[in-house]
OpenMM code with the backbone's topology and positions (N, CA, C; nanometers):
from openmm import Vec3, app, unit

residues = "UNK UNK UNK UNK UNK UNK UNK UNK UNK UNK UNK UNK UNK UNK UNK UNK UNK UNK UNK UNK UNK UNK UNK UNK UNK UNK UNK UNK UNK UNK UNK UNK UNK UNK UNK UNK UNK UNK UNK UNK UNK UNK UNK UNK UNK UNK UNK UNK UNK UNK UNK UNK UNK UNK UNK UNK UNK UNK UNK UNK UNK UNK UNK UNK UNK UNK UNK UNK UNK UNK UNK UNK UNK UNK UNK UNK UNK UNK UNK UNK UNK UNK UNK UNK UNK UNK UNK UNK UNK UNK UNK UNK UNK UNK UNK UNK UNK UNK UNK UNK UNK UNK UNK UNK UNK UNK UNK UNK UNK UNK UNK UNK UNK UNK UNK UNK UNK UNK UNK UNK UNK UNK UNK UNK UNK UNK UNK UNK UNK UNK UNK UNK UNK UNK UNK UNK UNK UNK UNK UNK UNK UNK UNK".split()
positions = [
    Vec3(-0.9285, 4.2505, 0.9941),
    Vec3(-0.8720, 4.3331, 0.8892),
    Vec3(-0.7745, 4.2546, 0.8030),
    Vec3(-0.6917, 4.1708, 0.8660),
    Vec3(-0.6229, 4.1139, 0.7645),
    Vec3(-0.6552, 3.9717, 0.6789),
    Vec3(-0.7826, 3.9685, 0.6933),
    Vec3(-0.8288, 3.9019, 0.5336),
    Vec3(-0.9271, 3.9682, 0.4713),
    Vec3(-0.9421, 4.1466, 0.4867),
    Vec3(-0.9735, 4.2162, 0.3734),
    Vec3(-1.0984, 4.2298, 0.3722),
    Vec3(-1.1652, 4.2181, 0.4911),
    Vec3(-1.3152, 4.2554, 0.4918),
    Vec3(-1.3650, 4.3584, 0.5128),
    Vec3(-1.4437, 4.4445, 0.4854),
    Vec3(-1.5342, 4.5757, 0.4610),
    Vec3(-1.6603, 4.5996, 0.5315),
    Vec3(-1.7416, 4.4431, 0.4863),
    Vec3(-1.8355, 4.4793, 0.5545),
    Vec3(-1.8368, 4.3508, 0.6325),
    Vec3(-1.9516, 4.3548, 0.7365),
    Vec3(-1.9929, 4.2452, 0.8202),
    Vec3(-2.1478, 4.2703, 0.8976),
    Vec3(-2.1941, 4.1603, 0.8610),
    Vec3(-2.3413, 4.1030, 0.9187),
    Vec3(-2.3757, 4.1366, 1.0739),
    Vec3(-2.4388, 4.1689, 1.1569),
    Vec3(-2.4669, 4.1727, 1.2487),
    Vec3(-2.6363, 4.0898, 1.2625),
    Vec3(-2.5955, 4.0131, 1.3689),
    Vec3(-2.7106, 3.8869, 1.4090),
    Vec3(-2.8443, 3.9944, 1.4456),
    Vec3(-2.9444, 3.9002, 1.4560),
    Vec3(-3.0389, 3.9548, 1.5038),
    Vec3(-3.0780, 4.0150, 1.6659),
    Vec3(-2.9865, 3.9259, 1.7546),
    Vec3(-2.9372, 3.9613, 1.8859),
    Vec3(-2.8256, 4.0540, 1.9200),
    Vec3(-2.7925, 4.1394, 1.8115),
    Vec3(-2.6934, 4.2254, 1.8416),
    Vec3(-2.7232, 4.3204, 1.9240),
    Vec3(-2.6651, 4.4050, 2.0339),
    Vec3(-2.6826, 4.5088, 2.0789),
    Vec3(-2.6584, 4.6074, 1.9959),
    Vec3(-2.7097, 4.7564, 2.0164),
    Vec3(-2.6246, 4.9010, 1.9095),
    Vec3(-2.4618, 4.8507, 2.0109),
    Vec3(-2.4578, 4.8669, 2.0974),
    Vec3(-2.3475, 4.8716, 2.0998),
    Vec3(-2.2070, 4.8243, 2.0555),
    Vec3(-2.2606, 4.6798, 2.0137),
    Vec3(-2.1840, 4.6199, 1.9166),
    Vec3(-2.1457, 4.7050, 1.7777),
    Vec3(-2.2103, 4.8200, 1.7780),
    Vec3(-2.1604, 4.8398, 1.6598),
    Vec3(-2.0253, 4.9460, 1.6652),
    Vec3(-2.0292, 4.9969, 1.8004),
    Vec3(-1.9244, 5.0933, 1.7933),
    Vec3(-1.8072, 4.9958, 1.8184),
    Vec3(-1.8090, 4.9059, 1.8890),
    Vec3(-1.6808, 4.8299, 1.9085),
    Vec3(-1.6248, 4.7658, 1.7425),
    Vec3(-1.7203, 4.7993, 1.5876),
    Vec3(-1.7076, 4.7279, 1.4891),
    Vec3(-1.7065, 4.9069, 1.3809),
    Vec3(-1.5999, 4.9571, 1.4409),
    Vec3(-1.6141, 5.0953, 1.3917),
    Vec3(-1.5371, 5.0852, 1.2880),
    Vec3(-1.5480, 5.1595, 1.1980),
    Vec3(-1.4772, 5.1011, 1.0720),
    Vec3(-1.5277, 4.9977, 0.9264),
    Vec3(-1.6161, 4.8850, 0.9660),
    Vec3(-1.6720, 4.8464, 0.8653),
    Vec3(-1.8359, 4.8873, 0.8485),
    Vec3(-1.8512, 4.8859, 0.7388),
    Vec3(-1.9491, 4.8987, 0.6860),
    Vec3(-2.0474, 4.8019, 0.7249),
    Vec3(-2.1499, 4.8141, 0.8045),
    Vec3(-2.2620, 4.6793, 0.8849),
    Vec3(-2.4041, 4.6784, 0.8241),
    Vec3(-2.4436, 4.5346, 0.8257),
    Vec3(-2.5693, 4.5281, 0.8126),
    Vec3(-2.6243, 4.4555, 0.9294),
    Vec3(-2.7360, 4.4825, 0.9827),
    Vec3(-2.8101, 4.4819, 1.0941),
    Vec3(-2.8885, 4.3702, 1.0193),
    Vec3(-2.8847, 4.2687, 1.0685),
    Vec3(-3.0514, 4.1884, 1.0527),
    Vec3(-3.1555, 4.1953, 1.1306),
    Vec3(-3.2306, 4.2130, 1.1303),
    Vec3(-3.3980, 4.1853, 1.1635),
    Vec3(-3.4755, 4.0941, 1.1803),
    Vec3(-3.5324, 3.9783, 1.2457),
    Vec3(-3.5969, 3.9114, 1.2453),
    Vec3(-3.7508, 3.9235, 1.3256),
    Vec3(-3.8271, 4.0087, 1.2609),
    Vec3(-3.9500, 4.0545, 1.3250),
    Vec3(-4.0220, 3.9022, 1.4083),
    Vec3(-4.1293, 3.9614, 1.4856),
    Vec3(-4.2180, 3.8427, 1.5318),
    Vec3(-4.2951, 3.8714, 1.4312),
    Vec3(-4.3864, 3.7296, 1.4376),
    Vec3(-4.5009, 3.7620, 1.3193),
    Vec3(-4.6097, 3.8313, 1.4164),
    Vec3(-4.6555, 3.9058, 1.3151),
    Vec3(-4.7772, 3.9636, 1.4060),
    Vec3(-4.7071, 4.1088, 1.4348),
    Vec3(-4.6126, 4.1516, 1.3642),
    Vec3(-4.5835, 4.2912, 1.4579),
    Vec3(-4.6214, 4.3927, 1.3346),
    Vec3(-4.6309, 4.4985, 1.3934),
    Vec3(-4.6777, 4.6815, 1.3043),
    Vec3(-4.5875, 4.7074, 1.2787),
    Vec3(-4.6097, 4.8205, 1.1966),
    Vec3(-4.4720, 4.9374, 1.1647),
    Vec3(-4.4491, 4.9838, 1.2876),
    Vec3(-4.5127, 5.0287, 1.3684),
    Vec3(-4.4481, 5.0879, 1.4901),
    Vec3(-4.3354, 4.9846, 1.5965),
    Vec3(-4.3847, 4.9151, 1.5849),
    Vec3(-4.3051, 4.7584, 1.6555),
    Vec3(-4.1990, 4.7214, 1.5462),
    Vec3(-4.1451, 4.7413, 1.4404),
    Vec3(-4.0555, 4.7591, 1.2978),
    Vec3(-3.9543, 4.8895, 1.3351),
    Vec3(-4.0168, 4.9798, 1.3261),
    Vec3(-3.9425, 5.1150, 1.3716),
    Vec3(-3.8353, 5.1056, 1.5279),
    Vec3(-3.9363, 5.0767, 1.6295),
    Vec3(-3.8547, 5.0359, 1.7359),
    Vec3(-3.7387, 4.9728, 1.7591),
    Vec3(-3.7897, 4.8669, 1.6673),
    Vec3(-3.6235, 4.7525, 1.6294),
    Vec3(-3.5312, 4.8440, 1.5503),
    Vec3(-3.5795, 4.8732, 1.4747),
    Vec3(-3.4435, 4.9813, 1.3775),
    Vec3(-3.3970, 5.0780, 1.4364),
    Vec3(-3.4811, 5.1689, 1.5042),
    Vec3(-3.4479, 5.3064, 1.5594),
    Vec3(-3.3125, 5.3338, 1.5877),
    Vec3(-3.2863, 5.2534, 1.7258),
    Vec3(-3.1152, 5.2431, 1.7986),
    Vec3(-3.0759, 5.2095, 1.7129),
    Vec3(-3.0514, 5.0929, 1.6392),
    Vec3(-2.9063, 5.1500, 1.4991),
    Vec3(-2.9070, 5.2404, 1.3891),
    Vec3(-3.0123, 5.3379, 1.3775),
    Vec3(-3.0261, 5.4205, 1.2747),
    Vec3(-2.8843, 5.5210, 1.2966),
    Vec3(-2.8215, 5.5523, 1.1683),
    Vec3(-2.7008, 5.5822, 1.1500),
    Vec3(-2.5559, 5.5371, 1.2046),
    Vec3(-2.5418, 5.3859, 1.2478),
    Vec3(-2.5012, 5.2866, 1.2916),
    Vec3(-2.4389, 5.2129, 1.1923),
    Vec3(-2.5447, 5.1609, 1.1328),
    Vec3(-2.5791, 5.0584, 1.0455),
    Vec3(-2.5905, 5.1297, 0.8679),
    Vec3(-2.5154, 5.0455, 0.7508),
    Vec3(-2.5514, 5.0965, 0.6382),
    Vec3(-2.6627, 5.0831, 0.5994),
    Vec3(-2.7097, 4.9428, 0.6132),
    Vec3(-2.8204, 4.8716, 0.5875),
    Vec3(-2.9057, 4.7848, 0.7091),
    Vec3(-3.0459, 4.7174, 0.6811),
    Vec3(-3.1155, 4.6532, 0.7506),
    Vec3(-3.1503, 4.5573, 0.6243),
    Vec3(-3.1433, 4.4071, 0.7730),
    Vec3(-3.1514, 4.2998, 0.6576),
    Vec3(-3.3234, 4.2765, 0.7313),
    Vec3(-3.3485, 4.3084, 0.5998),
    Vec3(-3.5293, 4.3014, 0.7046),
    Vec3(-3.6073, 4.1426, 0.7047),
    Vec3(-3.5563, 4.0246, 0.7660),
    Vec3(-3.5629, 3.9212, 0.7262),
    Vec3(-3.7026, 3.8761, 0.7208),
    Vec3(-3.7878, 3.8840, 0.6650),
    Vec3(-3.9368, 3.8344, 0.7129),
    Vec3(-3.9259, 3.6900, 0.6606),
    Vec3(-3.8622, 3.6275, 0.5742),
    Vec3(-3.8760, 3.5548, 0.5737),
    Vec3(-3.8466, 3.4105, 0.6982),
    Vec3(-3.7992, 3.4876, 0.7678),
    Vec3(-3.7590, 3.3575, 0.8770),
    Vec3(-3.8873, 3.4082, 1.0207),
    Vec3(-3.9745, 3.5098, 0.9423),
    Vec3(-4.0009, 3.4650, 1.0468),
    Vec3(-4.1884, 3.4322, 1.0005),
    Vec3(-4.1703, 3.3832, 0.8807),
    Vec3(-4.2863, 3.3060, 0.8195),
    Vec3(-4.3952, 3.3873, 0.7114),
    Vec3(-4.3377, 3.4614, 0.7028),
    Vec3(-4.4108, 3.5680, 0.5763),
    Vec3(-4.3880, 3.5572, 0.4369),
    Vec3(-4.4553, 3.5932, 0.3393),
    Vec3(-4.3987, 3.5859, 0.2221),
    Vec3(-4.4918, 3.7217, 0.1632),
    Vec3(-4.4686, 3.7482, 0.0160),
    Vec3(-4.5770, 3.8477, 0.0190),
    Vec3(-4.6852, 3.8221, -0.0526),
    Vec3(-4.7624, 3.7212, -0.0905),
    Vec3(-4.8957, 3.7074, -0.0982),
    Vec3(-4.9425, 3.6850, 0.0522),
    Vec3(-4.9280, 3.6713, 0.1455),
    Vec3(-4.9789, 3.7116, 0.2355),
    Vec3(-4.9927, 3.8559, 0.2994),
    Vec3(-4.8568, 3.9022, 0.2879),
    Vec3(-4.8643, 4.0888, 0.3103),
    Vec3(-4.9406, 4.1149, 0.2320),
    Vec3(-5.0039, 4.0857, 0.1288),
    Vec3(-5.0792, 4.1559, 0.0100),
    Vec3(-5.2402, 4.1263, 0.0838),
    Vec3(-5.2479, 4.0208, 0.1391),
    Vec3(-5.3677, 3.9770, 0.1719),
    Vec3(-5.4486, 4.0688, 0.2786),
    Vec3(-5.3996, 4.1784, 0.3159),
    Vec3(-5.4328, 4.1965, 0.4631),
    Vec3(-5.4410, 4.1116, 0.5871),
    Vec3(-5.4018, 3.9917, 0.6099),
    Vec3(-5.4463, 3.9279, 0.6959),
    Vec3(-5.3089, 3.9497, 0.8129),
    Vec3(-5.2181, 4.0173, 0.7923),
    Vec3(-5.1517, 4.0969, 0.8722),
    Vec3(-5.1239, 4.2261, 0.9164),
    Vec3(-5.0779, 4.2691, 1.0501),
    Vec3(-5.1079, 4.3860, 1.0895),
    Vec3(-4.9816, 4.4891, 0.9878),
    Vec3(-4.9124, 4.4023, 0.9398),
    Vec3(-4.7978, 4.4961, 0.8325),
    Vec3(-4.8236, 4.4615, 0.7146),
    Vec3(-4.8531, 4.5507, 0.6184),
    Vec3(-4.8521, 4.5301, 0.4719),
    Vec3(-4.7623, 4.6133, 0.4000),
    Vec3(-4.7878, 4.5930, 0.2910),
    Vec3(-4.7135, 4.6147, 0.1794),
    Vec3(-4.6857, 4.8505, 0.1483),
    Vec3(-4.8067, 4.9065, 0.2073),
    Vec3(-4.7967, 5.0647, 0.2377),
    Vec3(-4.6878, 5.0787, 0.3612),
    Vec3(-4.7434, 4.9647, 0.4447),
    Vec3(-4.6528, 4.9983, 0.5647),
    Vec3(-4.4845, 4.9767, 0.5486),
    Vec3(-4.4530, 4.8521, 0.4882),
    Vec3(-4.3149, 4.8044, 0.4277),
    Vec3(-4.2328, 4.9635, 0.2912),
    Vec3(-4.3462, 5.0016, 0.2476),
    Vec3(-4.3070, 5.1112, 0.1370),
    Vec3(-4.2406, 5.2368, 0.2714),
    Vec3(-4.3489, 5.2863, 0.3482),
    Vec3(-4.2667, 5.3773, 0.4537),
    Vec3(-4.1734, 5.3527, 0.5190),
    Vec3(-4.1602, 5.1696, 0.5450),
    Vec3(-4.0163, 5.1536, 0.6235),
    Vec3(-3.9070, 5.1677, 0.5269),
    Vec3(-3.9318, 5.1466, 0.4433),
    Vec3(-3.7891, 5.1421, 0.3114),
    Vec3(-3.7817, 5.3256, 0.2941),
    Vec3(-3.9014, 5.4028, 0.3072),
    Vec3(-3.8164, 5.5320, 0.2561),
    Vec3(-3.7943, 5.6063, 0.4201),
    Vec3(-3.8012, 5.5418, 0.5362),
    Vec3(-3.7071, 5.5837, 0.6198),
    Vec3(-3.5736, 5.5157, 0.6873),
    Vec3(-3.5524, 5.3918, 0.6262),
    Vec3(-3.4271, 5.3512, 0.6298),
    Vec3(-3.4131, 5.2641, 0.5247),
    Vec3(-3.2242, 5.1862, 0.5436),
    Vec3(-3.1691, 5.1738, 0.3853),
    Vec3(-3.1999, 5.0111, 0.4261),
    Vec3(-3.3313, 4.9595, 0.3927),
    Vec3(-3.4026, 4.8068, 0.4107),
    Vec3(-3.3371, 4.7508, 0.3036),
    Vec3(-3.3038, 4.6262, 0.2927),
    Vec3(-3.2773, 4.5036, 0.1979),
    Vec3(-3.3734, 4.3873, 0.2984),
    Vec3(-3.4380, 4.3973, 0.1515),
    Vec3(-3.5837, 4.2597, 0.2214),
    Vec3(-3.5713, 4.1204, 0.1870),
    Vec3(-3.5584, 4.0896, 0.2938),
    Vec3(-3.5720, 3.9276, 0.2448),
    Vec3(-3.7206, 3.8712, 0.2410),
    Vec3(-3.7814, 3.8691, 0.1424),
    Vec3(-3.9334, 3.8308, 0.1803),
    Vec3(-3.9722, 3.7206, 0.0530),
    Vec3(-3.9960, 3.5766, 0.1261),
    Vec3(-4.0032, 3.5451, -0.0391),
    Vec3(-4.1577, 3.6033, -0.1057),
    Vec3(-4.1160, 3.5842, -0.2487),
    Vec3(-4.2199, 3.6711, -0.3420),
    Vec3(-4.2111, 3.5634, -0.4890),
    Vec3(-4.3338, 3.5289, -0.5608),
    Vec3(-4.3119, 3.4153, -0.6825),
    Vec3(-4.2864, 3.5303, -0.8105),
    Vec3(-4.1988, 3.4815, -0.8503),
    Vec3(-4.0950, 3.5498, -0.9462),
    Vec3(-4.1972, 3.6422, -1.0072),
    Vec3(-4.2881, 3.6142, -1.0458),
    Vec3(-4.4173, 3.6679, -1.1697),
    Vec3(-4.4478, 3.7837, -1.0532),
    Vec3(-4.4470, 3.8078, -0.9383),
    Vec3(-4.4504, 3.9264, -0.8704),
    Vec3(-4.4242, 4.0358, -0.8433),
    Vec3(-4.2625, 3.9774, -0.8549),
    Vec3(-4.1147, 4.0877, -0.7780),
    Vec3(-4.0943, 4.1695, -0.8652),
    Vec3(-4.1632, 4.2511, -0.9726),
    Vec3(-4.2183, 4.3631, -1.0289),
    Vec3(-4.2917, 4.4718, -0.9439),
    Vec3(-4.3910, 4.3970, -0.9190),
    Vec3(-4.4747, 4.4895, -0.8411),
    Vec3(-4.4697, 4.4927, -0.6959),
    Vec3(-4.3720, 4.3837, -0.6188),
    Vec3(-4.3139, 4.4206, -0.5100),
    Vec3(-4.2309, 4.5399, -0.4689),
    Vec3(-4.1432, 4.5323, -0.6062),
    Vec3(-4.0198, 4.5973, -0.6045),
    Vec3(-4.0906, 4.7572, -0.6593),
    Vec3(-4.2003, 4.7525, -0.7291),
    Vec3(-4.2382, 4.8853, -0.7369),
    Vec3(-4.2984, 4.9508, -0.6008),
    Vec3(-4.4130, 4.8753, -0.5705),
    Vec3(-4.4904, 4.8958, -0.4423),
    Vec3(-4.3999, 4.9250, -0.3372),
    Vec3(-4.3003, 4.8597, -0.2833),
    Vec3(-4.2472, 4.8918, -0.1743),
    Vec3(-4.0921, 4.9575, -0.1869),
    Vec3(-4.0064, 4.9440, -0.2804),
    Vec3(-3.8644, 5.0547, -0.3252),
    Vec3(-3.7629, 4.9784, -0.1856),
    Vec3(-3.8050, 4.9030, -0.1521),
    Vec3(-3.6208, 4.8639, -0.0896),
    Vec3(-3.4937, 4.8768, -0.1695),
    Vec3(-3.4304, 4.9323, -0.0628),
    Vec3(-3.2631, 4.9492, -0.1092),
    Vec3(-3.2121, 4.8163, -0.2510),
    Vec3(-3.2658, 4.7086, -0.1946),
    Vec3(-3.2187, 4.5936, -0.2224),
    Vec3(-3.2354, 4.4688, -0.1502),
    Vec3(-3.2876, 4.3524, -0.2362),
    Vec3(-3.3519, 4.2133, -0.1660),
    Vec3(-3.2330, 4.1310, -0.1495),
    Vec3(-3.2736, 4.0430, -0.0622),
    Vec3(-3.2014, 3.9088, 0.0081),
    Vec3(-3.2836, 3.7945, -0.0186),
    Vec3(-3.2164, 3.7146, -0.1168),
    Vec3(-3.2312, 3.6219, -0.1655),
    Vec3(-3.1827, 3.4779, -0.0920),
    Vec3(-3.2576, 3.3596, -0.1096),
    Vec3(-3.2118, 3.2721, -0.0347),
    Vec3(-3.2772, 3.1425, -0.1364),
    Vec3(-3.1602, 3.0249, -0.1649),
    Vec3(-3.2372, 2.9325, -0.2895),
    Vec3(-3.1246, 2.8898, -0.2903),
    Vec3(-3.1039, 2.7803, -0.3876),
    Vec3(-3.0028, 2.6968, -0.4329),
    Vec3(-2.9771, 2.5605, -0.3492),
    Vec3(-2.9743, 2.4817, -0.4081),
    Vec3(-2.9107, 2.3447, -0.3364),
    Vec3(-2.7493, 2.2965, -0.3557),
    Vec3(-2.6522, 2.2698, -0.2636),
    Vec3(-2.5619, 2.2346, -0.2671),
    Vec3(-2.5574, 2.0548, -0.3768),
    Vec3(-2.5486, 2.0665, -0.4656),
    Vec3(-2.5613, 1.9444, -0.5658),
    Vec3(-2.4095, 1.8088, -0.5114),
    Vec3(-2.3087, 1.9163, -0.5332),
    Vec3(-2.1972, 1.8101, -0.4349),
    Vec3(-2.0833, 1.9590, -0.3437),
    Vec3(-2.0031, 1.8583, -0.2670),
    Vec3(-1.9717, 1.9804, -0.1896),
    Vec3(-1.8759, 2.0764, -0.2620),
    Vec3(-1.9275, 2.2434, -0.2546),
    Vec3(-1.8767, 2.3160, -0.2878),
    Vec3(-1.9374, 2.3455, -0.3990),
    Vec3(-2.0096, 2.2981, -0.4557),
    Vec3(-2.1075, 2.3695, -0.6083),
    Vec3(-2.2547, 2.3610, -0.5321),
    Vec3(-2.3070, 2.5146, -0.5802),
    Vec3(-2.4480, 2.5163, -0.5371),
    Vec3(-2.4952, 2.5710, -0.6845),
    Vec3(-2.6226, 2.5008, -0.7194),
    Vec3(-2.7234, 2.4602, -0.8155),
    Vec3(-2.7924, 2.6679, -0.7578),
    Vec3(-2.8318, 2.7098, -0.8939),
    Vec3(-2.9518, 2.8438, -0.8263),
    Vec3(-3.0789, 2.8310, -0.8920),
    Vec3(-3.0660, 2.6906, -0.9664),
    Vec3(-3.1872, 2.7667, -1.0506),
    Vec3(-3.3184, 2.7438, -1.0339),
    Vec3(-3.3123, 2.7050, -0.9188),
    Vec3(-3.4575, 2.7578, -0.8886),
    Vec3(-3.5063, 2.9049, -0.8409),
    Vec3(-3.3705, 2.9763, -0.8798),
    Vec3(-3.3798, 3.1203, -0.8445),
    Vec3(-3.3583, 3.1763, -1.0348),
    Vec3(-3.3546, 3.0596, -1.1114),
    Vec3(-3.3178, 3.1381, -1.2430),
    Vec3(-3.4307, 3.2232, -1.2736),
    Vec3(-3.5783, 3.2165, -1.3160),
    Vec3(-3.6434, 3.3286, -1.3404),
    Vec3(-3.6156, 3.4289, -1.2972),
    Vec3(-3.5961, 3.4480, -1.1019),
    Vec3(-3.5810, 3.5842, -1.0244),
    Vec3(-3.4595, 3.6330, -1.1331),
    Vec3(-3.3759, 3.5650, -1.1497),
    Vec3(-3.2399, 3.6272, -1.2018),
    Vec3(-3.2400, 3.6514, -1.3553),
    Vec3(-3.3570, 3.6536, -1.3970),
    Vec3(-3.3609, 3.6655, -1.5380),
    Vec3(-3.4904, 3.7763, -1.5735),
    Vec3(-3.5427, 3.7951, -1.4376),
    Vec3(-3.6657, 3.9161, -1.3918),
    Vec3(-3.5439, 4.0393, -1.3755),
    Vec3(-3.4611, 3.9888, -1.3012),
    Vec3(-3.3710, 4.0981, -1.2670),
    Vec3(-3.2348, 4.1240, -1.3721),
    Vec3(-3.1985, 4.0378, -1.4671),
    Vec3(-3.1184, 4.0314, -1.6028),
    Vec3(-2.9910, 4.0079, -1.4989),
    Vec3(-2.9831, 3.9382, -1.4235),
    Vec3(-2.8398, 3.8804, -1.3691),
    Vec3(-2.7605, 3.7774, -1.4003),
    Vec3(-2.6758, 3.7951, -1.4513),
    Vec3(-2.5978, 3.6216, -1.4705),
    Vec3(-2.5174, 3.5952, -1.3935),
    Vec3(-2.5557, 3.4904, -1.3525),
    Vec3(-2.4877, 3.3456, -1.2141),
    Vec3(-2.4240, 3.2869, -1.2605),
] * unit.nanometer
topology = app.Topology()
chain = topology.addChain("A")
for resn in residues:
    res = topology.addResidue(resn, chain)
    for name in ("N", "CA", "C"):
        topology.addAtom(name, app.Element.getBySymbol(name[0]), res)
């Protein structure tokens, strides 16, 4: 509390119980699915922190997905299934997606809000984004 923090991250190994001992801030839960798992195997992981947690950091990207492959069928979770997990909890997706996409990601599936990951540290303490500039110019953000 006394350097003014609100919210805080919770790992992918968190117990629920960790969250009552963190009563008071506002939490986001990360996620790190196996590859290869369903919505029903998605749900399970979320369930116990549902109303816990503000948000879910739904990381697919770490765990090797992107979404021209969800689009592909060649996994047991796609892009209908990702749309029902977002309208039963408050998902922020990390999934990478090529900029010319994240239109019709962001229509198709309605997450709360994405998790972005890019930039190179150029020297210490300045990080470079622009290899995230289109996303941020898809989305009208200035960095």
């Amino acid at each position: 509390e006394a350097v003014g923090l609100d919210t805080l991250q919770l790992g992918p190994f968190a117990p629920p119980a960790d969250c009552e001992a963190l009563d008071g801030y506002r939490l986001i839960k990360e996620i790190v699915p196996e590859p290869g798992i369903d919505l029903a195997g998605l749900r399970a992981q979320l369930a116990p922190f549902a109303g816990k947690v503000g948000h879910f950091l739904l990381s697919l990207d770490k765990s090797g997905a992107d979404w021209p492959t969800l689009q592909s069928g060649r996994q047991p979770l796609g892009p209908a299934d990702l749309r029902q997990l977002c309208e039963e909890f408050p998902v922020i997706l990390a999934l990478p997606c090529p900029a010319g996409q994240l239109e019709e990601l962001l229509a198709r599936i309605r997450p709360a809000a994405i998790g972005l990951r890019g930039g190179e540290e150029e020297k210490v303490g300045y990080k470079s984004f622009d290899e995230l500039d289109e996303l941020f110019e898809l989305l009208a953000i200035e960095v």
